[in-house]
DSSP file (Angstrom, degrees, kcal/mol; ACC not computed):
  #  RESIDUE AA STRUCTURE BP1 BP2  ACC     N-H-->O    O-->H-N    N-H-->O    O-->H-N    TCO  KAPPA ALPHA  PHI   PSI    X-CA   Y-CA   Z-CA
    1    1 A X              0   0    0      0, 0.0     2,-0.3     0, 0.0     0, 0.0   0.000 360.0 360.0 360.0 132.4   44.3   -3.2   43.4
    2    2 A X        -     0   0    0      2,-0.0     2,-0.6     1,-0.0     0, 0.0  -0.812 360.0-140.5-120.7 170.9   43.3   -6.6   42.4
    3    3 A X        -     0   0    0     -2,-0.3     2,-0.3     2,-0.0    -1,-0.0  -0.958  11.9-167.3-129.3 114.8   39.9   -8.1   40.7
    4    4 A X        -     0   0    0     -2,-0.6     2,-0.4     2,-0.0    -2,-0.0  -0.734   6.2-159.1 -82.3 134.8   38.8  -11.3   41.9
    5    5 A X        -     0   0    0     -2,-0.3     2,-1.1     4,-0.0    -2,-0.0  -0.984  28.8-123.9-125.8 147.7   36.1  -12.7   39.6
    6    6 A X    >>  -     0   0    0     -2,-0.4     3,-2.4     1,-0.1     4,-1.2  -0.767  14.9-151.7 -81.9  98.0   34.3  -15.3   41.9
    7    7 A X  H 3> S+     0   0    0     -2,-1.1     4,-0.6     1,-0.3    -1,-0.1   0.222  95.5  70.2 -69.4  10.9   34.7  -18.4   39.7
    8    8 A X  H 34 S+     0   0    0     -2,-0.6    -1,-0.3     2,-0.2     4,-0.2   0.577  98.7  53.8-134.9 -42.5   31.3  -19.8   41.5
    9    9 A X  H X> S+     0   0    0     -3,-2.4     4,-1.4     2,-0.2     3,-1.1   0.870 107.0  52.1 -83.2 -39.2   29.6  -16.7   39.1
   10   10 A X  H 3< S+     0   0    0     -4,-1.2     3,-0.4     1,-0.3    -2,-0.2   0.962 114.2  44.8 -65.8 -47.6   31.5  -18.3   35.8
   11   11 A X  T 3< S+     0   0    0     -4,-0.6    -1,-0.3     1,-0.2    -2,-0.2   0.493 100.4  61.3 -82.4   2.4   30.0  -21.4   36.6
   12   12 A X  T <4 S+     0   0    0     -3,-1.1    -1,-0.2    -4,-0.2    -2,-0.2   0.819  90.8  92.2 -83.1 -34.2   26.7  -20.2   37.4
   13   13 A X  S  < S-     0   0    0     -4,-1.4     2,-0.2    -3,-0.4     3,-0.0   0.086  76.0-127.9 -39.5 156.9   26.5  -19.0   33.7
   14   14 A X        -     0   0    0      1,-0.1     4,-0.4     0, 0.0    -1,-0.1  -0.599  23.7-104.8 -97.9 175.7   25.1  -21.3   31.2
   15   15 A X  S >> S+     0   0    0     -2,-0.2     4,-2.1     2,-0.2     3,-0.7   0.874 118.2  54.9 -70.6 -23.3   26.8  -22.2   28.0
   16   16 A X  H 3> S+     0   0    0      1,-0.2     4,-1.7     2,-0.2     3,-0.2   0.954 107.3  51.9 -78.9 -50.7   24.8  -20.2   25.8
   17   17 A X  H 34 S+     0   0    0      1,-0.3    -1,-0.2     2,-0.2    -2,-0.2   0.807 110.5  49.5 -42.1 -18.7   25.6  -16.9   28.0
   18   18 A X  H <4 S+     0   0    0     -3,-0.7     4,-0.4    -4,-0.4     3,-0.3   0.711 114.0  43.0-100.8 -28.5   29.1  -17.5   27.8
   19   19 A X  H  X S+     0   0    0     -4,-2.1     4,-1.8    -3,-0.2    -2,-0.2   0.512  85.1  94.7 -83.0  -0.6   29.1  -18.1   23.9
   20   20 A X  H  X S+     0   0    0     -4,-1.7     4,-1.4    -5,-0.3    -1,-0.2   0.839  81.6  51.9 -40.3 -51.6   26.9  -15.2   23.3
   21   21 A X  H  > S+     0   0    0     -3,-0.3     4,-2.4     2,-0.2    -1,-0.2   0.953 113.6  49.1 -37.1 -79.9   30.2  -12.8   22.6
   22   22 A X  H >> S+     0   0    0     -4,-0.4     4,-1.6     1,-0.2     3,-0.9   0.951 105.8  54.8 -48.0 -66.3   31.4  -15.4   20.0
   23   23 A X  H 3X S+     0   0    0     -4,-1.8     4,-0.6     1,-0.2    -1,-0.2   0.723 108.2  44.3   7.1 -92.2   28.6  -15.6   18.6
   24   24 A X  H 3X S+     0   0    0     -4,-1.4     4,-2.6     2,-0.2    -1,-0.2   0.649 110.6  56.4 -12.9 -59.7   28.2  -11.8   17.8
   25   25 A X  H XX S+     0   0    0     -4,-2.4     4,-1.4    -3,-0.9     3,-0.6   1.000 105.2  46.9 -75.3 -75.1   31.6  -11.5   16.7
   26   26 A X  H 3X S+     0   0    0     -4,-1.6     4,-0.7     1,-0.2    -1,-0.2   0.652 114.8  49.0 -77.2   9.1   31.5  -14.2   13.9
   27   27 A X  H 3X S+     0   0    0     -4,-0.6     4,-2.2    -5,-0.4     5,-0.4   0.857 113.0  48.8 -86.9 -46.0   28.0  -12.5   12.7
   28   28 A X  H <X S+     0   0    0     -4,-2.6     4,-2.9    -3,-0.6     5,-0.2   0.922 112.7  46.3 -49.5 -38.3   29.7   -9.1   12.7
   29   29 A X  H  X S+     0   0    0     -4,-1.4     4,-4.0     1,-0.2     5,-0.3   0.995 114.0  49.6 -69.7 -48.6   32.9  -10.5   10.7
   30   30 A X  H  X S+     0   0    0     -4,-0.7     4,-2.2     2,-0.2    -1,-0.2   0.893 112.3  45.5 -44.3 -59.9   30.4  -12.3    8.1
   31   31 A X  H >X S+     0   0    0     -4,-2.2     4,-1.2     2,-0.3     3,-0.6   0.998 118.2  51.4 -53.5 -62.4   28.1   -8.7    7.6
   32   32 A X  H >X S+     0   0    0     -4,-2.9     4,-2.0    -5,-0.4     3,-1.4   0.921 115.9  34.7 -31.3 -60.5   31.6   -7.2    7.2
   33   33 A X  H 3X S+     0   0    0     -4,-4.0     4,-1.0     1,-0.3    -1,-0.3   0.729 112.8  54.1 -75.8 -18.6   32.9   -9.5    4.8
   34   34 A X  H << S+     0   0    0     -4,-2.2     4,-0.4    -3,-0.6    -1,-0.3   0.582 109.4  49.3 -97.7  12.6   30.2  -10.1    2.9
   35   35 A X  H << S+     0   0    0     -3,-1.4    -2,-0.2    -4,-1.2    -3,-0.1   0.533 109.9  57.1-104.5 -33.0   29.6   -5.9    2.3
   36   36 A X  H >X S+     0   0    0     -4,-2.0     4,-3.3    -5,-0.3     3,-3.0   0.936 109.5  42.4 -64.9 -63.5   33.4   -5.8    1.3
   37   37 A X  H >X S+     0   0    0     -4,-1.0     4,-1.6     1,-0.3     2,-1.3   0.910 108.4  58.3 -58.0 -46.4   32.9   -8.4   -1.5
   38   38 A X  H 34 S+     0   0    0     -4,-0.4    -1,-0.3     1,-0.3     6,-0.2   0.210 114.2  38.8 -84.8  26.1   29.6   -6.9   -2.8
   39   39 A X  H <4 S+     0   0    0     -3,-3.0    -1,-0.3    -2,-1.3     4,-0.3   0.187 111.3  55.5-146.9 -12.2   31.3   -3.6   -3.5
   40   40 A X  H X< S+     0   0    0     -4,-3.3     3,-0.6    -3,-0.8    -2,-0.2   0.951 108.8  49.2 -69.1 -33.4   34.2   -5.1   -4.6
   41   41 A X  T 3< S+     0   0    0     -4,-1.6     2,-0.2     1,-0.2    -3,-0.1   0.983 124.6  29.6 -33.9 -77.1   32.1   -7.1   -7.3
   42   42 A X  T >  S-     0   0    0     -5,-0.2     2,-1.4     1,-0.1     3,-0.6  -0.170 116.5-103.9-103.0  37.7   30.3   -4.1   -8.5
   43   43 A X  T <  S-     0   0    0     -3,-0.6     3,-0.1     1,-0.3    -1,-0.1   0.073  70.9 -63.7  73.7 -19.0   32.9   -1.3   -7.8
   44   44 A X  T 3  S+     0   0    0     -2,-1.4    -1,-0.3     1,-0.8     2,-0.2  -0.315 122.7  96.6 147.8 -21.1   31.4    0.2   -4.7
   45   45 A X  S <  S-     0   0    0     -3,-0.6    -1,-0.8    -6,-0.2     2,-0.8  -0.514  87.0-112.1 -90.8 161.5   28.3    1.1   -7.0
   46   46 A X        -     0   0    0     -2,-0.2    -1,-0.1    -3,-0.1    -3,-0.0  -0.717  40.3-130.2 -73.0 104.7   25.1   -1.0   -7.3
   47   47 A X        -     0   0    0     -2,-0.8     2,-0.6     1,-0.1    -5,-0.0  -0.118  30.5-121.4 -69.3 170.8   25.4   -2.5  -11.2
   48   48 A X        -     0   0    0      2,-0.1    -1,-0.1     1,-0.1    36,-0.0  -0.916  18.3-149.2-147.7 134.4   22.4   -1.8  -12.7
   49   49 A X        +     0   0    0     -2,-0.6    -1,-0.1    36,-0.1    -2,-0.0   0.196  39.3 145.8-103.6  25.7   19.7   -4.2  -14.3
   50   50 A X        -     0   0    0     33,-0.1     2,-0.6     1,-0.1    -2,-0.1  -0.112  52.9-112.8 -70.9 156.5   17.9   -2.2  -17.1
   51   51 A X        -     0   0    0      1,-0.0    -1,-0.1    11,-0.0    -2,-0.1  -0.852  38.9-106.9 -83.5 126.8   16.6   -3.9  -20.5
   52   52 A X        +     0   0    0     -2,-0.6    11,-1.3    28,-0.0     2,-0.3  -0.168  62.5 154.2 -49.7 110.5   18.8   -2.5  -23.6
   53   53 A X  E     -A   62   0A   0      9,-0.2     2,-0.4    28,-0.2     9,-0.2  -0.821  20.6-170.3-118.9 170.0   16.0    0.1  -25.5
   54   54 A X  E     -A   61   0A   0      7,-1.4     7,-2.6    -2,-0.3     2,-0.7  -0.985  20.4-121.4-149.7-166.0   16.2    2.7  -27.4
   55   55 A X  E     +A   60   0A   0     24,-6.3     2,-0.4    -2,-0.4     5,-0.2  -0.722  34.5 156.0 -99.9  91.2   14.2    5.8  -29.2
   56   56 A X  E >  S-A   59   0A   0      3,-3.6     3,-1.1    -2,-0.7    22,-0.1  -0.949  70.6 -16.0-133.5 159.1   14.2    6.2  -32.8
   57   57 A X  T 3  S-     0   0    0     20,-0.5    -1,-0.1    -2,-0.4     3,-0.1   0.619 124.3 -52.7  23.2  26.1   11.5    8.0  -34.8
   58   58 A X  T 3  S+     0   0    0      1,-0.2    -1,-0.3     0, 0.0     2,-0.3   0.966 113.1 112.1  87.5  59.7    8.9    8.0  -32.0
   59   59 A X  E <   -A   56   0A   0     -3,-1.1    -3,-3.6    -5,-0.1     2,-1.6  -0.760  64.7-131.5-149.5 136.1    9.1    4.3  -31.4
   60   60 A X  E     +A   55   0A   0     -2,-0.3    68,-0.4    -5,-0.2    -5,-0.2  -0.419  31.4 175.5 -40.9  68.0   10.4    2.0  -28.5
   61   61 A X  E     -A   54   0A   0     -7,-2.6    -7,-1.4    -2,-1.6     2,-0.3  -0.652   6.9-171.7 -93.6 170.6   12.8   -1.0  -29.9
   62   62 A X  E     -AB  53 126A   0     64,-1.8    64,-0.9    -9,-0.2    -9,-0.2  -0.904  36.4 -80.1-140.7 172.8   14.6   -3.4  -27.5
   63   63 A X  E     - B   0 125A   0    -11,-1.3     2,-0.6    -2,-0.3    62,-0.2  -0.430  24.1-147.3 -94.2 158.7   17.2   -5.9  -28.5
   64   64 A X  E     - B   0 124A   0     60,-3.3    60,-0.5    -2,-0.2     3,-0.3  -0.990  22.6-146.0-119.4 116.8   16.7   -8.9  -30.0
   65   65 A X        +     0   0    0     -2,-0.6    58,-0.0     1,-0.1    60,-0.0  -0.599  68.6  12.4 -99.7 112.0   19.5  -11.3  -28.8
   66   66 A X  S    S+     0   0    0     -2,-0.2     2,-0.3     1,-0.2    -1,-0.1   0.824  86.6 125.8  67.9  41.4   21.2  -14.5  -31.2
   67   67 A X        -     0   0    0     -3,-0.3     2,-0.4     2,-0.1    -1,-0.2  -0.975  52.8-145.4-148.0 115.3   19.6  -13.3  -34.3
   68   68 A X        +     0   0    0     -2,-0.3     2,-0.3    72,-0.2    75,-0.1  -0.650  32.3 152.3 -85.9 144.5   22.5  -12.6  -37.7
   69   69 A X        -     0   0    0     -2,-0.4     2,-0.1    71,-0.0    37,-0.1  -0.856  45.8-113.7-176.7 160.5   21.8   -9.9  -39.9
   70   70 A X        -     0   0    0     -2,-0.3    35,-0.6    35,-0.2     2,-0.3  -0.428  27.5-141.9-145.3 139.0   23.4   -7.5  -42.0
   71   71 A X  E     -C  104   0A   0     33,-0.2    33,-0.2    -2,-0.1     2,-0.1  -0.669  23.8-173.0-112.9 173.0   23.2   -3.6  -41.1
   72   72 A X  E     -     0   0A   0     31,-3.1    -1,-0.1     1,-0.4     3,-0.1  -0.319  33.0 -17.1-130.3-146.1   22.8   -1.3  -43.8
   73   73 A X  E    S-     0   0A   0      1,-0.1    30,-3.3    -2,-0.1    -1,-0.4  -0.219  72.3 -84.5 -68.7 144.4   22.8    2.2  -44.3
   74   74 A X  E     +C  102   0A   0     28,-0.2    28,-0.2     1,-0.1    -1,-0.1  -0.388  36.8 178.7 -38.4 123.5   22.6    5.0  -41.9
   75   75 A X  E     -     0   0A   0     26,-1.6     2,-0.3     1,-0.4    -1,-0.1   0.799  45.4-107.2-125.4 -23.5   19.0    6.0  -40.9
   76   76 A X  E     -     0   0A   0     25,-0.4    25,-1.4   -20,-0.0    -1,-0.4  -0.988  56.8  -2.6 145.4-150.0   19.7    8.8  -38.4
   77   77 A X  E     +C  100   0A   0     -2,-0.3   -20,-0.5    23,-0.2    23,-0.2  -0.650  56.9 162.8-100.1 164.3   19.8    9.9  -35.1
   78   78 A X        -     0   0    0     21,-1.8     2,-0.3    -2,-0.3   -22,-0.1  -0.391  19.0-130.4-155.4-163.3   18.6    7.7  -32.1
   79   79 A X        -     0   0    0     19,-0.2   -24,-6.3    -2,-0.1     2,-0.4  -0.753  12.8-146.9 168.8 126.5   18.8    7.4  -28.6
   80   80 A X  B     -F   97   0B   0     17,-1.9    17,-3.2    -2,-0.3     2,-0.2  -0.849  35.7-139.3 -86.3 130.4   19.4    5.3  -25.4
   81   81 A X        -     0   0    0     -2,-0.4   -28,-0.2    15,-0.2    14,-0.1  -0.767  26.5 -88.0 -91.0 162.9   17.2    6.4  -22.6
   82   82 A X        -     0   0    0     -2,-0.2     2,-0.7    12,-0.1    -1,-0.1  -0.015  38.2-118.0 -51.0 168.7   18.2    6.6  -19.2
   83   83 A X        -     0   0    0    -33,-0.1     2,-1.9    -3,-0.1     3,-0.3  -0.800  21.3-174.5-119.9  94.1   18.2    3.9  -16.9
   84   84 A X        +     0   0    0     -2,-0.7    -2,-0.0     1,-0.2    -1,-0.0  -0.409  34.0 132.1 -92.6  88.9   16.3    4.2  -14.2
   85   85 A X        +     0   0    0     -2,-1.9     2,-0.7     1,-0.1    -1,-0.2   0.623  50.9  78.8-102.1 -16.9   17.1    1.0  -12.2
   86   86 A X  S >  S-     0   0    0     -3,-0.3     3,-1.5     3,-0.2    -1,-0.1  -0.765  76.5-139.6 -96.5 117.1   17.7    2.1   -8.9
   87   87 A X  T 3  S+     0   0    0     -2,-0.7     3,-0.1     1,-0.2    -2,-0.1  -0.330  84.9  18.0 -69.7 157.2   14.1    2.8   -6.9
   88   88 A X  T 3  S+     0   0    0      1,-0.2     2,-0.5     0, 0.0    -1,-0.2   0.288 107.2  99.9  90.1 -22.9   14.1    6.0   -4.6
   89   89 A X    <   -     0   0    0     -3,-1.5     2,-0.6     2,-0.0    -1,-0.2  -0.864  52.4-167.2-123.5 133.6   16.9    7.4   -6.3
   90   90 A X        -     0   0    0     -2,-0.5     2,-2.0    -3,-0.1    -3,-0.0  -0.855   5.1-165.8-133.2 118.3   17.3   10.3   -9.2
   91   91 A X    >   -     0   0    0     -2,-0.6     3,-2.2     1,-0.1     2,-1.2  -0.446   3.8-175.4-106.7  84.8   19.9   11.1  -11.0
   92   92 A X  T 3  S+     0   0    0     -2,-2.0    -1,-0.1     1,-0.3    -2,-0.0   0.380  79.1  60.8 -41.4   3.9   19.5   14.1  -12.7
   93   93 A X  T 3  S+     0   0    0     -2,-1.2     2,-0.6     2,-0.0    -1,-0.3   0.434  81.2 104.1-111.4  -7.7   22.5   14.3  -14.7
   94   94 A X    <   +     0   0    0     -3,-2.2     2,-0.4     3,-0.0   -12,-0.1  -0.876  45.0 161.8-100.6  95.4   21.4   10.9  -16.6
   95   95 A X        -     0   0    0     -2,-0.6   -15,-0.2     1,-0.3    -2,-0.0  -0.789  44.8 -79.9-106.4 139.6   20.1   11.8  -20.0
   96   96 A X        -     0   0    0     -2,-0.4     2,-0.4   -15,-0.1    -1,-0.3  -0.059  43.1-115.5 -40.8 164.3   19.7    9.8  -22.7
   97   97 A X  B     -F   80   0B   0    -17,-3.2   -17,-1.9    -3,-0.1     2,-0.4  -0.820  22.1-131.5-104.7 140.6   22.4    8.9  -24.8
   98   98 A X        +     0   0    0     -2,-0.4     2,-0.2   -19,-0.2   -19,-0.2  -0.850  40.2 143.4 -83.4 131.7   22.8    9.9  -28.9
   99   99 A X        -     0   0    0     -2,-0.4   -21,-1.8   -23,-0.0     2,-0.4  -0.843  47.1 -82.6-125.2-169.1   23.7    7.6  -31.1
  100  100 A X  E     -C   77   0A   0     -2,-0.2    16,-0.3   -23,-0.2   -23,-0.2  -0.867  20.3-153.7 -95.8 110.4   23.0    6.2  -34.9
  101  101 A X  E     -     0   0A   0    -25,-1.4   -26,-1.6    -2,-0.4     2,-0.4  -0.258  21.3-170.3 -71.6 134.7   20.1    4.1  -36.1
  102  102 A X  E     -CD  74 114A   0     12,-2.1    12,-3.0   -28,-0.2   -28,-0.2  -0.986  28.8-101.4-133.6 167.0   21.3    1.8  -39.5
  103  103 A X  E     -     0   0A   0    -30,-3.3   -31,-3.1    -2,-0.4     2,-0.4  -0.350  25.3-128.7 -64.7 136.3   18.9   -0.2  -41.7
  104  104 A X  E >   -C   71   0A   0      8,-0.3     3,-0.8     3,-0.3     2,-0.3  -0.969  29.9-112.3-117.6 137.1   18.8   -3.6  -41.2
  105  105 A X  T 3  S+     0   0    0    -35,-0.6   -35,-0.2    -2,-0.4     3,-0.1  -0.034 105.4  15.4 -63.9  94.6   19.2   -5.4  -44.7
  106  106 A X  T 3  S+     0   0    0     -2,-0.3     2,-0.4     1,-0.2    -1,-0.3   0.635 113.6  99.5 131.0  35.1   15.5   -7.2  -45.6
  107  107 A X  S <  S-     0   0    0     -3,-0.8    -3,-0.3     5,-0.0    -1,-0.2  -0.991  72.5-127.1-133.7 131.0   13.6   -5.0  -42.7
  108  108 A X    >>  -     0   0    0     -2,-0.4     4,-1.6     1,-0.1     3,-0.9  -0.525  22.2-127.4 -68.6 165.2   11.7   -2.3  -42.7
  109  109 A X  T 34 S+     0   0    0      1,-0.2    -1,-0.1     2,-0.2    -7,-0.1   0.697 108.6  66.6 -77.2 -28.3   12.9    0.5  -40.2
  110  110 A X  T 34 S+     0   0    0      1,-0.1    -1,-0.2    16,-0.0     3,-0.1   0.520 109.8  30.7 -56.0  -9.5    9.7    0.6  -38.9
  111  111 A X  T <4 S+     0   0    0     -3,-0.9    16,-3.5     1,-0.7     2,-0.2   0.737 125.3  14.1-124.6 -60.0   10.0   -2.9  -37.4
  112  112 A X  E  <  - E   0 126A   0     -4,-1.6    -1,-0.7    14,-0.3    -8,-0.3  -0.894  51.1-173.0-144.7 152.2   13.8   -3.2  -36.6
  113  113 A X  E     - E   0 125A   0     12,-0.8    12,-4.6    -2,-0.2     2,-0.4  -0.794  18.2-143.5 -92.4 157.3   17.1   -1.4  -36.2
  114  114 A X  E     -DE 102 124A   0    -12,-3.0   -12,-2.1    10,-0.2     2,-0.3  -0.993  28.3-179.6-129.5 146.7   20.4   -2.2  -35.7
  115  115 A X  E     - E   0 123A   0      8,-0.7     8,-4.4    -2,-0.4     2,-0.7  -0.843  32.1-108.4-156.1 154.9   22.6    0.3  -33.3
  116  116 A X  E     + E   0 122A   0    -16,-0.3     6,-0.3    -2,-0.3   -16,-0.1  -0.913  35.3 171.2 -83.0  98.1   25.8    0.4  -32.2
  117  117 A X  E    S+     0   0A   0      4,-0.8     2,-0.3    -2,-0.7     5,-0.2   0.543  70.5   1.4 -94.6  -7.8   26.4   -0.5  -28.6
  118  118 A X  E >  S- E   0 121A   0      3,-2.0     3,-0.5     0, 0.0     0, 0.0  -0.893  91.1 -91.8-151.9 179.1   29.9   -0.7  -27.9
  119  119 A X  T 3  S+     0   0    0     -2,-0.3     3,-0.1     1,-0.2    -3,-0.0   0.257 130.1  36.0 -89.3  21.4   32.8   -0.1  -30.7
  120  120 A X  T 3  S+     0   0    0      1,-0.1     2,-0.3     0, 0.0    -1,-0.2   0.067 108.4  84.1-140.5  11.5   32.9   -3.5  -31.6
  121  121 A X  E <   + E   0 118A   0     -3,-0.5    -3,-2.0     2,-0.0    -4,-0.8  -0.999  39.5 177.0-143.6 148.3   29.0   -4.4  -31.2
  122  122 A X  E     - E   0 116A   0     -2,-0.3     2,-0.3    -6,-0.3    -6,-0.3  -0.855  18.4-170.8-154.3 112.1   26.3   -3.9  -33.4
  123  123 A X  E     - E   0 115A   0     -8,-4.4    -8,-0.7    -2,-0.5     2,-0.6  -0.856  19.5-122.3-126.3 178.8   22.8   -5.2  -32.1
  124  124 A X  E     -BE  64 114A   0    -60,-0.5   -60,-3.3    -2,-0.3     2,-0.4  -0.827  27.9-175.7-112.0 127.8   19.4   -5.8  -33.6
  125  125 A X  E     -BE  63 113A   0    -12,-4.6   -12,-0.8    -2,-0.6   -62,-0.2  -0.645   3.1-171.2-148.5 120.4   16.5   -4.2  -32.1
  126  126 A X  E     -BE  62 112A   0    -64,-0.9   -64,-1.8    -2,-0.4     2,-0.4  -0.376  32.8-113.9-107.9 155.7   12.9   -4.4  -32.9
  127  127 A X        -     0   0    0    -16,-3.5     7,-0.8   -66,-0.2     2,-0.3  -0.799  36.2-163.3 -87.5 139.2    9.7   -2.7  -31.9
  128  128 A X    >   -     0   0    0    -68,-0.4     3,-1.2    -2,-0.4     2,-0.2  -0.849   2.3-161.7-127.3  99.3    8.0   -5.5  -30.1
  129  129 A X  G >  S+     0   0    0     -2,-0.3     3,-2.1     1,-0.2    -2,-0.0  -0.448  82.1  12.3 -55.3 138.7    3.9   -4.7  -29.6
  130  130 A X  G 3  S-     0   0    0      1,-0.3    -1,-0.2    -2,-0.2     3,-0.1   0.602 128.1 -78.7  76.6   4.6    2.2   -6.7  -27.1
  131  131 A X  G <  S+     0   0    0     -3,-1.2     2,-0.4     1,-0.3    -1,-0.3   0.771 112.1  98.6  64.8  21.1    5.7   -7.8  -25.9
  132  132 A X  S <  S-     0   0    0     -3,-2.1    -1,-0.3     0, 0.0     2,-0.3  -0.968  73.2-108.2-124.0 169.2    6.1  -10.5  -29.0
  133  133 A X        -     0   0    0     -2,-0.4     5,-0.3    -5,-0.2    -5,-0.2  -0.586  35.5 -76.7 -88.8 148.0    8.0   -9.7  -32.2
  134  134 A X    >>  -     0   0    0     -7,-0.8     4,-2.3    -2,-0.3     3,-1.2  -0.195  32.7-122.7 -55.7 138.2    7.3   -9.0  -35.5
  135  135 A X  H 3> S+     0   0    0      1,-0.3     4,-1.3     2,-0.2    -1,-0.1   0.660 113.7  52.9 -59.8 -47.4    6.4  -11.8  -37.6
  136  136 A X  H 3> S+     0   0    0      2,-0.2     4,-1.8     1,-0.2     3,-0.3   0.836 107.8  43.8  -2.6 -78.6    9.6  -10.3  -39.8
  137  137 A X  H <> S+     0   0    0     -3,-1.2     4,-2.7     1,-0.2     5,-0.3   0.872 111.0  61.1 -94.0 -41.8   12.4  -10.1  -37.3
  138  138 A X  H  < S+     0   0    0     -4,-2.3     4,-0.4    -5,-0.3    -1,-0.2   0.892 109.1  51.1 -40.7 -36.6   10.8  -14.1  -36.1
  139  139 A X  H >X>S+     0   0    0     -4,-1.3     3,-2.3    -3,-0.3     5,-1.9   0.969 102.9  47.4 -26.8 -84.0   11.8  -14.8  -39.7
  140  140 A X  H ><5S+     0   0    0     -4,-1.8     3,-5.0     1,-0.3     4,-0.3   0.988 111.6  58.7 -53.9 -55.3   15.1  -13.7  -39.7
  141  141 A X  T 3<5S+     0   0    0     -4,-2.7    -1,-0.3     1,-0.3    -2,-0.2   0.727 106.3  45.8 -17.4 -38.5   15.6  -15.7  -36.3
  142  142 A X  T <45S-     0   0    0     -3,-2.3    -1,-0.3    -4,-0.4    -2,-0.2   0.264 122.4-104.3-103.5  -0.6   14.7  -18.6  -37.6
  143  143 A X  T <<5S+     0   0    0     -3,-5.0    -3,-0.2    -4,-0.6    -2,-0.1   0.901  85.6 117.1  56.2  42.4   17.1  -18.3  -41.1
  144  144 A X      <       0   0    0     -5,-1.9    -4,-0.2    -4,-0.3    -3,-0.1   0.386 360.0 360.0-120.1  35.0   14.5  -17.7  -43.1
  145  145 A X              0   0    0     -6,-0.2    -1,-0.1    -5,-0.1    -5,-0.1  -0.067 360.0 360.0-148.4 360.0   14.9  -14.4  -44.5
């Protein structure tokens, strides 16, 4: 059996009806490829955008970023909370994390901490009311402390 295609019918098409197919195909390869790289980036998981807090004695600190200072002494126990960065989604299995509050040297504790966030980083973190920072921890910022 054979298939005649009327070549009268190819040419009745316009061009965009005949690129229509190409088209399609390079928007499918693009979606493709650009869904591989954005889980190759981030490991197949969505990375996740929360600001650095934690919990210590019934107060909120967050880190305070390009600021030297001297840790001190142990103050107790502390806490990262979870991070709830993805909306719609709950992960029940995501509790805060324990770790150790220290003193930081010319602050009260009340004001700033310093915590251990990796095993070779040590951050500063301050209770910041009103969203600015204590007059204190501006100090130390500035080299004046």
């Amino acid at each position: 059996m054979r298939i005649r295609i009327s070549r009268r019918r190819v040419a009745d098409m316009s061009t965009r009806s005949r690129r229509l197919p190409l088209y399609l195909g390079v928007i499918m390869v693009g979606a493709v490829l650009t869904t591989a790289c954005s889980a190759q980036d981030g490991g197949g998981e969505a990375e996740g955008s929360c600001a650095i807090a934690a919990m210590y004695g019934g107060r909120t600190y967050t880190q305070v970023a390009n600021v030297d200072f001297t840790v001190g002494k142990a103050l107790g126990p502390a806490e990262f909370p979870p991070c709830d960065d993805t909306p719609g989604h709950t992960d029940d299995a995501a509790g805060p994390e324990p770790t150790t509050a220290y003193a930081v040297d010319g602050l009260n504790p009340r004001i700033a901490i310093a915590m251990r966030y990796t095993s070779d980083e040590v951050m500063l973190l301050a209770v910041q009311p009103g969203g600015s920072l204590p007059p204190e921890v501006k100090a130390l910022a500035r080299g004046q402390r």
